[in-house]
MIVOFI-519500 format. One record per residue (C-alpha): x, y, z; residue in one letter. Coordinates in Angstrom, 3 decimals. Layout:
<rs>
<u->X	v->Y	w->Z	aa->A>
...
</rs>
This chain:
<rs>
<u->90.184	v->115.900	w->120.083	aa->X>
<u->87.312	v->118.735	w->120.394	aa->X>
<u->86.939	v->120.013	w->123.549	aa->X>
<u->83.959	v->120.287	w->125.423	aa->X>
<u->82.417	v->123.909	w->126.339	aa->X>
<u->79.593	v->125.186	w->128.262	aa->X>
<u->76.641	v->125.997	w->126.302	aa->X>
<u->76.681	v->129.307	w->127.616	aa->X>
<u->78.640	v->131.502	w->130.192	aa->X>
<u->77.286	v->134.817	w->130.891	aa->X>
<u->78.274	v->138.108	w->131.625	aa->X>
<u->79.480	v->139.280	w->135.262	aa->X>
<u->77.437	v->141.903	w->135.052	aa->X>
<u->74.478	v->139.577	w->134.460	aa->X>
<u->75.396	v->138.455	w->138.195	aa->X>
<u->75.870	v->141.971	w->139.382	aa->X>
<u->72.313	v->143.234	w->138.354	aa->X>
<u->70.885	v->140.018	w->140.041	aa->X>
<u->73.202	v->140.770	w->143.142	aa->X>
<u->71.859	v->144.493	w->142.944	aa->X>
<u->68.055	v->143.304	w->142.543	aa->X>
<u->68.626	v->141.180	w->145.616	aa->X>
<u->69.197	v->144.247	w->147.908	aa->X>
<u->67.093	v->146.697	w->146.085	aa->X>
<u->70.173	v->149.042	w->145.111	aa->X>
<u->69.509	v->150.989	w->141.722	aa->X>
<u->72.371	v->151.396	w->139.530	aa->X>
<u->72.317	v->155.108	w->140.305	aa->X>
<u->72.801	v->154.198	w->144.295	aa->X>
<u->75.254	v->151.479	w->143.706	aa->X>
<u->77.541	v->153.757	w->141.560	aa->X>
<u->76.890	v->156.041	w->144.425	aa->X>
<u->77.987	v->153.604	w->147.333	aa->X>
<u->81.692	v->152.627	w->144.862	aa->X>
<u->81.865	v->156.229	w->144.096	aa->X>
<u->82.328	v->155.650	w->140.309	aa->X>
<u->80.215	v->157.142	w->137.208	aa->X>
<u->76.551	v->155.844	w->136.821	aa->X>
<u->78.359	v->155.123	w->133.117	aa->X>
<u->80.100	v->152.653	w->134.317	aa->X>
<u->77.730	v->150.369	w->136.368	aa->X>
<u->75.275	v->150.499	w->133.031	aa->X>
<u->77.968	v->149.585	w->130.732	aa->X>
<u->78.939	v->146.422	w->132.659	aa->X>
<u->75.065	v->145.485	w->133.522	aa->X>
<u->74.566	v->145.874	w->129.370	aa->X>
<u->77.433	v->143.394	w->128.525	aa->X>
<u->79.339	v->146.504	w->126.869	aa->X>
<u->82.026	v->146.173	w->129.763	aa->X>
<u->84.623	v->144.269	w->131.320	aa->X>
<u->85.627	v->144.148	w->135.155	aa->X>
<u->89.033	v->145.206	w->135.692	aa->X>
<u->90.978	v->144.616	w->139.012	aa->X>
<u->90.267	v->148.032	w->140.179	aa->X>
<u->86.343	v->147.408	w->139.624	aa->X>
<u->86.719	v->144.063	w->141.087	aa->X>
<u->88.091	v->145.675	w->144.251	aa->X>
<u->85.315	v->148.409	w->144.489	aa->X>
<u->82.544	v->145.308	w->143.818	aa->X>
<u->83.924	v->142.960	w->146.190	aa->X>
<u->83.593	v->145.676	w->148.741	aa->X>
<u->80.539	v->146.846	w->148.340	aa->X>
<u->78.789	v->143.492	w->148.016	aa->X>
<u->80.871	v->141.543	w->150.366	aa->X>
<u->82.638	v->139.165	w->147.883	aa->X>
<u->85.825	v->138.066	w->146.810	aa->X>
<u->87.915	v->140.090	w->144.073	aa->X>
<u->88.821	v->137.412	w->142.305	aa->X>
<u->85.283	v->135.736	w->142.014	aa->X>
<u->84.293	v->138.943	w->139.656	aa->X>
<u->87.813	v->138.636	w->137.932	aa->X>
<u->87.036	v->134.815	w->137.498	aa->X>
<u->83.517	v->135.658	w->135.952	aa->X>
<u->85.226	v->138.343	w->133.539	aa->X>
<u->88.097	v->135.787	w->132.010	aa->X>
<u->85.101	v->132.876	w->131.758	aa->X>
<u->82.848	v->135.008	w->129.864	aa->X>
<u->85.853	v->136.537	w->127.424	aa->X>
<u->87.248	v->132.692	w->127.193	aa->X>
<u->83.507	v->131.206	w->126.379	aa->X>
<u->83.242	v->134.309	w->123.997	aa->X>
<u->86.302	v->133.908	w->121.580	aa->X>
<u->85.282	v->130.313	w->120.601	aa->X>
<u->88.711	v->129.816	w->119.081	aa->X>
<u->88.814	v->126.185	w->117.635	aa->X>
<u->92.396	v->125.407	w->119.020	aa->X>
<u->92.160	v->121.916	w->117.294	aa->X>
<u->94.687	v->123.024	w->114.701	aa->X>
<u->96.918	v->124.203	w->117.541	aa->X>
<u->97.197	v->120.579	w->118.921	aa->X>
<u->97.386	v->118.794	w->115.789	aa->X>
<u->100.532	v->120.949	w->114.776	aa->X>
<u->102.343	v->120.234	w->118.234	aa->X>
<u->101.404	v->116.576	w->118.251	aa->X>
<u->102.650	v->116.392	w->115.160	aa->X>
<u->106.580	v->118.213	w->115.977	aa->X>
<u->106.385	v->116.662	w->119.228	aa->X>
<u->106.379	v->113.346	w->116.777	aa->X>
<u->109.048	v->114.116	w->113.961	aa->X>
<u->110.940	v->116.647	w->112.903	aa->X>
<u->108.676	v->118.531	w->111.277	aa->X>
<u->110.147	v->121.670	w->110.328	aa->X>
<u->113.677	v->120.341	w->109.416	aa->X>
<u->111.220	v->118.363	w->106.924	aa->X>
<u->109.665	v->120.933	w->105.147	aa->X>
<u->112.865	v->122.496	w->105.095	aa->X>
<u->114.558	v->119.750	w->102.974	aa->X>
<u->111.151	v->119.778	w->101.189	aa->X>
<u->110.632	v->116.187	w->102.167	aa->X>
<u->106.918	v->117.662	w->102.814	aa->X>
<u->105.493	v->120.827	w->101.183	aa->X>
<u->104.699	v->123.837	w->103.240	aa->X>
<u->101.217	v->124.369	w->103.663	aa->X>
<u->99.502	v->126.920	w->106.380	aa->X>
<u->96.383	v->124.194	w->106.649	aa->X>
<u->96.976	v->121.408	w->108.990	aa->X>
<u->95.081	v->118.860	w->108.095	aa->X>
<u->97.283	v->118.908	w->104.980	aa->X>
<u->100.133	v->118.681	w->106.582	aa->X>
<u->98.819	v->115.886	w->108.525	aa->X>
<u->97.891	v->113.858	w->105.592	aa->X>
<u->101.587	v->114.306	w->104.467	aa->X>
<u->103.226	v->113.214	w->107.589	aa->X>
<u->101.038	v->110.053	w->107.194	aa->X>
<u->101.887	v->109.084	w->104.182	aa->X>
<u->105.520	v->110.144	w->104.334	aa->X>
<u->105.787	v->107.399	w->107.914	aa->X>
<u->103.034	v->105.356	w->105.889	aa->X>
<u->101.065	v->105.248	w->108.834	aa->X>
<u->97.279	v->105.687	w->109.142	aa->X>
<u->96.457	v->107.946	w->111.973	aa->X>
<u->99.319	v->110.091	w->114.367	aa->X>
<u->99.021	v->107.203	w->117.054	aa->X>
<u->100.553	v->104.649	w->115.113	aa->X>
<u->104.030	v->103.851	w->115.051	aa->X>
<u->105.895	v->103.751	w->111.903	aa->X>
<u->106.871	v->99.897	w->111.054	aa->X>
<u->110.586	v->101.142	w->110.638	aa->X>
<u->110.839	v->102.458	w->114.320	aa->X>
<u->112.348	v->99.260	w->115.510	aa->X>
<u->115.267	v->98.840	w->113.935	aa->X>
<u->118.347	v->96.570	w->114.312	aa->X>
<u->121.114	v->99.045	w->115.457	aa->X>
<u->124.953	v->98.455	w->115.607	aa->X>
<u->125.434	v->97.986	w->118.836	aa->X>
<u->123.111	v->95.278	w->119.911	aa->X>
<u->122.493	v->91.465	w->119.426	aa->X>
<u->121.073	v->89.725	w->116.859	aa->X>
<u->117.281	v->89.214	w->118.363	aa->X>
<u->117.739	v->93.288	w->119.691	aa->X>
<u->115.944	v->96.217	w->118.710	aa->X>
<u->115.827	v->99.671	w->119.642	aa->X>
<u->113.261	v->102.285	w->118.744	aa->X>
<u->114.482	v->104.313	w->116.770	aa->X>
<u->114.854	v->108.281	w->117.116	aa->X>
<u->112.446	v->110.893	w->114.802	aa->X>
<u->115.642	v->112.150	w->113.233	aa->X>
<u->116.348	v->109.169	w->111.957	aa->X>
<u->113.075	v->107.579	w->111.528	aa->X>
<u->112.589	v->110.618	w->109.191	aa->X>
<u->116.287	v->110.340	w->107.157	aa->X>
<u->115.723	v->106.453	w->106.671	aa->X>
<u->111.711	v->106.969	w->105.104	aa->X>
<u->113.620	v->109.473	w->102.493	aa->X>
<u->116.064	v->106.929	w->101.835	aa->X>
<u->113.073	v->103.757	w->101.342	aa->X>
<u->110.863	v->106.784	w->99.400	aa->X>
<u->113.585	v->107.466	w->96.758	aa->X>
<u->115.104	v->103.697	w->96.643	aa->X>
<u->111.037	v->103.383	w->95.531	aa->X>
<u->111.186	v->105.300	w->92.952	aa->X>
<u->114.072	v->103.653	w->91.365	aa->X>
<u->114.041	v->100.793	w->88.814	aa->X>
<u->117.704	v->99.172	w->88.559	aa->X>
<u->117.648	v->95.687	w->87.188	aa->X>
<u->116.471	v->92.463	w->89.159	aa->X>
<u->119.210	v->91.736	w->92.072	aa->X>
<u->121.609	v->89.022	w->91.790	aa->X>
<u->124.174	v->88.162	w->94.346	aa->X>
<u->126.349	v->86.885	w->91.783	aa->X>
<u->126.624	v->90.470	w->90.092	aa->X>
<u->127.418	v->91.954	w->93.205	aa->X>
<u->130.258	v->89.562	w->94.392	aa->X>
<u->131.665	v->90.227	w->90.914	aa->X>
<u->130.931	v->93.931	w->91.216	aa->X>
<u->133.023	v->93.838	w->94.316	aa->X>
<u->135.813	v->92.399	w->92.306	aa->X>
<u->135.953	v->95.292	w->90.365	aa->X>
<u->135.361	v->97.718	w->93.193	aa->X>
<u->138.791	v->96.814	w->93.922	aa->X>
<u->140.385	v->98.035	w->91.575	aa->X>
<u->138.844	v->101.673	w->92.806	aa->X>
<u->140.212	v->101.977	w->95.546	aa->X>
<u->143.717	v->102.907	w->94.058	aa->X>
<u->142.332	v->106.777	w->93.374	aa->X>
<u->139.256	v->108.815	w->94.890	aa->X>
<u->138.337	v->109.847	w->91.639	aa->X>
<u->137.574	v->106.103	w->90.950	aa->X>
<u->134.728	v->106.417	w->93.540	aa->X>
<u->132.576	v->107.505	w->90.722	aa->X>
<u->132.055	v->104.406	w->88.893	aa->X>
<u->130.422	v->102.700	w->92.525	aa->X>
<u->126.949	v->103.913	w->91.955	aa->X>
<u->126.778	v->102.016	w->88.079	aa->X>
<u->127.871	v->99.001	w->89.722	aa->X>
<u->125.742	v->98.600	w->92.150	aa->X>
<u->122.884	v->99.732	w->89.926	aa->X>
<u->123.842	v->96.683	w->87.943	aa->X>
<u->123.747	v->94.546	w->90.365	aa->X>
<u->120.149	v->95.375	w->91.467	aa->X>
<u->121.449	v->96.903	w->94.458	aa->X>
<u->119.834	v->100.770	w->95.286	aa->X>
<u->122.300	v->103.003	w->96.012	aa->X>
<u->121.285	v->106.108	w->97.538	aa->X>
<u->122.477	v->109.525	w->99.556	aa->X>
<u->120.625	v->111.439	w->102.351	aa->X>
<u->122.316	v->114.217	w->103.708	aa->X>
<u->121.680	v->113.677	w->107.192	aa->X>
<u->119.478	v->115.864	w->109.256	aa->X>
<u->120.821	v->117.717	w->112.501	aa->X>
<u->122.207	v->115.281	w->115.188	aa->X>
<u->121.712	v->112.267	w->113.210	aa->X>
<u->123.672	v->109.703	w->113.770	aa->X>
<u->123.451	v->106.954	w->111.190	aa->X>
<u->126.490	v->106.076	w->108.832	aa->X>
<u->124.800	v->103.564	w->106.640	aa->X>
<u->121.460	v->101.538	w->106.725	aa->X>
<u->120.767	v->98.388	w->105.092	aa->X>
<u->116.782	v->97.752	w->103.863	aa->X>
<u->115.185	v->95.591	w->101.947	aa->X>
<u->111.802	v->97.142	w->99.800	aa->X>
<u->110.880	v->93.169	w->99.338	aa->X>
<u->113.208	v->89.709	w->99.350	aa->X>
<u->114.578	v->91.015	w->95.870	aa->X>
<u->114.986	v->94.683	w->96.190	aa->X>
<u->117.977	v->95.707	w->98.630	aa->X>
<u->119.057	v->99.241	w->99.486	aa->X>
<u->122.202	v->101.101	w->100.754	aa->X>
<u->121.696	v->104.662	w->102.206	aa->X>
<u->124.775	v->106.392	w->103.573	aa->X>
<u->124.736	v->110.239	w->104.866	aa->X>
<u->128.208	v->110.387	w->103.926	aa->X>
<u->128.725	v->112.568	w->107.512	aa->X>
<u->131.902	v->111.460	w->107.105	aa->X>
<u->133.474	v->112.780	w->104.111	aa->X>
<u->136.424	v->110.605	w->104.234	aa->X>
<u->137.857	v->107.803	w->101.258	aa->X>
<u->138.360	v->105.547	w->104.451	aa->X>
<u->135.163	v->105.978	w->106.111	aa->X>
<u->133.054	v->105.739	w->102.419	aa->X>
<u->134.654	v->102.432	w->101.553	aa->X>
<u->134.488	v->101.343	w->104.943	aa->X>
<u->130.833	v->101.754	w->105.344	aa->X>
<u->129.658	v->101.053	w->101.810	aa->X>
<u->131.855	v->97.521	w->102.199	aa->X>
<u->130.017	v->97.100	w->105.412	aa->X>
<u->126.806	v->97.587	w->103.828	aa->X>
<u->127.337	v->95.304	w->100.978	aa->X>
<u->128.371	v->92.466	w->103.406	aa->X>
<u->124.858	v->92.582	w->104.610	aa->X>
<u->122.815	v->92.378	w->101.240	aa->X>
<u->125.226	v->89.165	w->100.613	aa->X>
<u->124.323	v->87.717	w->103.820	aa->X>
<u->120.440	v->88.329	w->103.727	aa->X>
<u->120.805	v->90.483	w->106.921	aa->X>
<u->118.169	v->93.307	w->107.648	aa->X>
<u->115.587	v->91.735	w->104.949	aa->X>
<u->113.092	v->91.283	w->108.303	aa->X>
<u->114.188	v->94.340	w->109.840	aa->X>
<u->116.125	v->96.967	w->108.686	aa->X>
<u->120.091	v->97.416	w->110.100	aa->X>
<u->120.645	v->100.956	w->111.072	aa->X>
<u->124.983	v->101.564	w->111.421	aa->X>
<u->125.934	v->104.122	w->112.989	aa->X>
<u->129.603	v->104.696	w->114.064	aa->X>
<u->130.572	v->101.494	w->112.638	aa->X>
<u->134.299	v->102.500	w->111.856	aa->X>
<u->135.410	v->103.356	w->115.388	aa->X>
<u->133.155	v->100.158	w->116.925	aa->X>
<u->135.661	v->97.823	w->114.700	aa->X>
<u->136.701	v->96.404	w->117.852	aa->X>
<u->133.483	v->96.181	w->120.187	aa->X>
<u->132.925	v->92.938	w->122.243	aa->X>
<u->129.027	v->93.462	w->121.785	aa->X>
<u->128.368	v->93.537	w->118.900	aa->X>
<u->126.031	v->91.200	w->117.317	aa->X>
<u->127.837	v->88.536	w->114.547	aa->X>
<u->126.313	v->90.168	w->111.597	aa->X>
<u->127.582	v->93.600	w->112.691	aa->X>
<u->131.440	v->91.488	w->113.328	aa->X>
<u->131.150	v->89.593	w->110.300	aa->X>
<u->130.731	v->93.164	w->108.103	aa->X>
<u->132.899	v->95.118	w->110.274	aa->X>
<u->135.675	v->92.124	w->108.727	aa->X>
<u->134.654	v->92.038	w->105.323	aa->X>
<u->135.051	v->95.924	w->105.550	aa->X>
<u->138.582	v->96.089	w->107.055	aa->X>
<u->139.791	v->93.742	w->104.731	aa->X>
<u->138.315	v->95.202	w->101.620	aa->X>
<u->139.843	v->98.493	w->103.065	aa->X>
<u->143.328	v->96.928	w->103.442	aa->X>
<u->144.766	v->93.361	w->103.508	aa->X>
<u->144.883	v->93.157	w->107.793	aa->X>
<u->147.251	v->89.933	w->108.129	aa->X>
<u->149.965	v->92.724	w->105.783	aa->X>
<u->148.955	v->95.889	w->107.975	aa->X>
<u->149.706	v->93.669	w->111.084	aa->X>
<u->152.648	v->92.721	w->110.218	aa->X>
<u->153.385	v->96.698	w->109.077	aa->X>
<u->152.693	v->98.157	w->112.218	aa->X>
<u->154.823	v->95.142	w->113.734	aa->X>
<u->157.799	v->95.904	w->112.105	aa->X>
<u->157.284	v->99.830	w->111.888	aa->X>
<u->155.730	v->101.350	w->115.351	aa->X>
<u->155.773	v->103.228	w->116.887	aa->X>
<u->157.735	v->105.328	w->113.995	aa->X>
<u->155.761	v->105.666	w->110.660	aa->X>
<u->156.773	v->107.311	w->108.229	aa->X>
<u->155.375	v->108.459	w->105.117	aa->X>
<u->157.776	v->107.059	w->102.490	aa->X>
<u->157.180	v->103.411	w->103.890	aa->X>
<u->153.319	v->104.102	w->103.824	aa->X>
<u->152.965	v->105.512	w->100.490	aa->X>
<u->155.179	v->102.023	w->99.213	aa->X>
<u->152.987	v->99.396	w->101.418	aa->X>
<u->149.818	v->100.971	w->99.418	aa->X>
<u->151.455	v->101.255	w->96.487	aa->X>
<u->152.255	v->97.398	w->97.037	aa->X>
<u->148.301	v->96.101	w->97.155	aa->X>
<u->146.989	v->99.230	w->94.377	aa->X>
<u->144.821	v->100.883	w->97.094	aa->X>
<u->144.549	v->104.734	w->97.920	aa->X>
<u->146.939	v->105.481	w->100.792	aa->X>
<u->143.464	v->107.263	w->103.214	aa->X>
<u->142.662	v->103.253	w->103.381	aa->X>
<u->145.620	v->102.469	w->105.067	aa->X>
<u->146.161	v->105.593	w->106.864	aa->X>
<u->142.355	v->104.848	w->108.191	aa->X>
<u->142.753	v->101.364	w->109.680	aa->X>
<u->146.303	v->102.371	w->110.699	aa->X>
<u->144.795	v->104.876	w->112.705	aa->X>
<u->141.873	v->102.290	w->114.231	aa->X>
<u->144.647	v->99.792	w->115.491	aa->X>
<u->147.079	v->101.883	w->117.062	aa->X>
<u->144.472	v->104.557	w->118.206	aa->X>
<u->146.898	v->107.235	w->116.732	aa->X>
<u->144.418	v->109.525	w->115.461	aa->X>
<u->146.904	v->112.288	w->114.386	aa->X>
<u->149.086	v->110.080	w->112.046	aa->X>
<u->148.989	v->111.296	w->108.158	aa->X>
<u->145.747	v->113.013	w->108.664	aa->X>
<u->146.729	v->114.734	w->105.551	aa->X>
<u->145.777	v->111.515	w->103.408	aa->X>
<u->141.970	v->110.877	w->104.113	aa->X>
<u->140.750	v->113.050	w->101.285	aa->X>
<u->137.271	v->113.971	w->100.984	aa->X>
<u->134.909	v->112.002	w->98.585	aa->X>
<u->131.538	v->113.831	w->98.491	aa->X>
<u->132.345	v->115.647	w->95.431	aa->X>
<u->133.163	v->112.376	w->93.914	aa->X>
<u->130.337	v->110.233	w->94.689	aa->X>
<u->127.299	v->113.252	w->95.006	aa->X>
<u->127.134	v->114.051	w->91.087	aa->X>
<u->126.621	v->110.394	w->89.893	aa->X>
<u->124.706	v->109.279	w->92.699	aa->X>
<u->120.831	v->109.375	w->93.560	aa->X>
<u->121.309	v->112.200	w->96.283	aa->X>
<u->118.987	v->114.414	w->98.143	aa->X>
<u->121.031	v->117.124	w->100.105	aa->X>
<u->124.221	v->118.364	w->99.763	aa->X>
<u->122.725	v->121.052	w->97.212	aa->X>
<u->120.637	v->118.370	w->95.175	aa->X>
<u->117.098	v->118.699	w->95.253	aa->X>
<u->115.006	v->115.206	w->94.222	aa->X>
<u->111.266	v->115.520	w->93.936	aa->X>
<u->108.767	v->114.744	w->96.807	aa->X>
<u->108.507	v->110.995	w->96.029	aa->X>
<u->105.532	v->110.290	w->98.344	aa->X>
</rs>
């Protein structure tokens, strides 16, 4: 990364006094022939001068050169003189040309530091990479919208939100994981789903099951819903950003989510969901990403009963006969209102009823944004 420099450039007047010796002038008689002060000509000969254009000019005549050779000499010499080490320089915009540096620091993911090298050692620990040329082994992930065997690299926005999301699922300790406590956790998620305020008891149950459960407030532009990870074979994660701050879209996701961990998916490479809600119906998707985006509608709302609903109901729906049909199956009438919405792509219906969650789920949940701080865990 150092850069190579002359051992030593010299002076243009170093070339002028040679240039002078060469046809006998004396300074007096060559300040004479420019017309300019005998001062002048010494100063540059002795180094204590530069060359401007206007001197350039007047040399260049006199001596039957170019203008810009003296100007070249000038900038050479004051470019060889500074010596600036502009290693630092490069480092730093290798480094934000990499990740998102600044948006980093400014969640306090990495500490602010004016030496580089510093910083550097943080942003390689933080990707848990060894040197800047190495890719982090979470750049490839398994995205929504791609086959099974797919990957995609993944963008520094979201490179950096899903290392937060692995750093503080690290630092956590819940007890051993056991499908069996999760499949009877979900049982009992169930009977949330009736109230928002019921959100809060998600976090405990997961924890129980050995599941992490953790929100990242997402960084600017990034588009990731959810992400499924796996620390080892026993140790499964669930981010969510919560961009969304929607009942429909939480359970939607977090259902999603927990279909994976049952099925083993992502334990090879992570599964990074972004969108998911609105991709329900998407020929392309891979079978994992189908098989969750079911399991999630369901949970949400009983489909075979919404079918039939919108069957014997559209195009007129009206709020009386929605508020009964979720009344009917104990769930919060944002679930229905959400998948009601997906399937007749009537985005304006009852908008009214997808209440926000965040301050719900935020307080009792291991979350790093959305005004919680959690220490650097690197």
């Amino acid at each position: 990364m150092t850069e190579r420099r002359p051992a030593e450039v010299f002076h243009p007047g170093e070339y002028l006094l040679d240039m002078l010796n060469d046809r006998q002038w004396t300074q007096t008689e060559f300040a004479e022939i420019i017309n300019r002060p005998i001062q002048l000509v010494n100063e540059i000969i002795n180094k204590k001068r530069g060359i401007t254009p206007e001197t350039a000019q007047e040399i260049a005549a006199a001596l039957g050169t170019s203008a810009k050779l003296w100007m070249n000499l000038d900038s050479a010499y004051n470019l060889w003189k500074s010596n600036k080490d502009l290693d630092p320089i490069r480092l730093q915009a290798k480094m934000r040309s990499l990740y998102p540096i600044r948006e980093m620091i400014l969640r306090k993911w990495l500490q602010p530091t004016e030496n580089v090298e510093i910083l550097k050692s943080q942003v390689l620990r933080y990707f848990e990479i060894r040197s800047l040329d190495q890719r982090p082994a979470m750049s490839n992930g398994v995205p929504t919208k791609r086959s099974d065997s797919e990957s995609e690299e993944l963008s520094p926005i979201q490179l950096a939100w899903l290392y937060r999301v692995k750093h503080i699922a690290s630092s956590m300790q819940p007890p051993k994981y056991s499908s069996t406590k999760l499949k009877q956790s979900l049982t009992r998620m169930r009977e949330l789903r009736e109230t928002s305020e019921l959100i809060s008891h998600v976090p405990a149950l997961l924890e129980n099951s050995g599941v992490r459960f953790i929100v990242v407030e997402p960084l600017s532009s990034l588009k990731i819903d959810g992400v499924c990870l796996w620390l080892d074979s026993s140790s499964p994660v669930i981010g969510m950003s919560l961009r969304y701050d929607r009942i429909d879209n939480f359970w939607f996701v977090l259902r999603h989510e927990i279909e994976h961990i049952l099925n083993e998916d992502g334990i090879n490479k992570i599964i990074v969901d972004s969108e998911i809600f609105s991709s329900q119906n998407d020929n392309s998707l891979s079978q994992q990403e189908r098989s969750a985006n079911i399991a999630a509608a369901e949970f949400c709302t009983p489909q075979a009963e919404l079918n039939e609903f919108i069957n014997d109901n559209a195009p007129y729906f009206s709020r009386k006969d929605l508020l009964e049909f979720a009344d009917r199956f104990k769930i919060h009438p944002g679930l229905v209102v959400g998948q009601l919405q997906w399937k007749t792509e009537r985005y304006e219906l009852f908008r009214n009823m997808l209440v926000p969650i965040k301050n719900v789920i935020i307080p009792v949940s291991m979350t790093d944004g959305y005004g919680y701080e959690l220490p650097v865990v690197i």
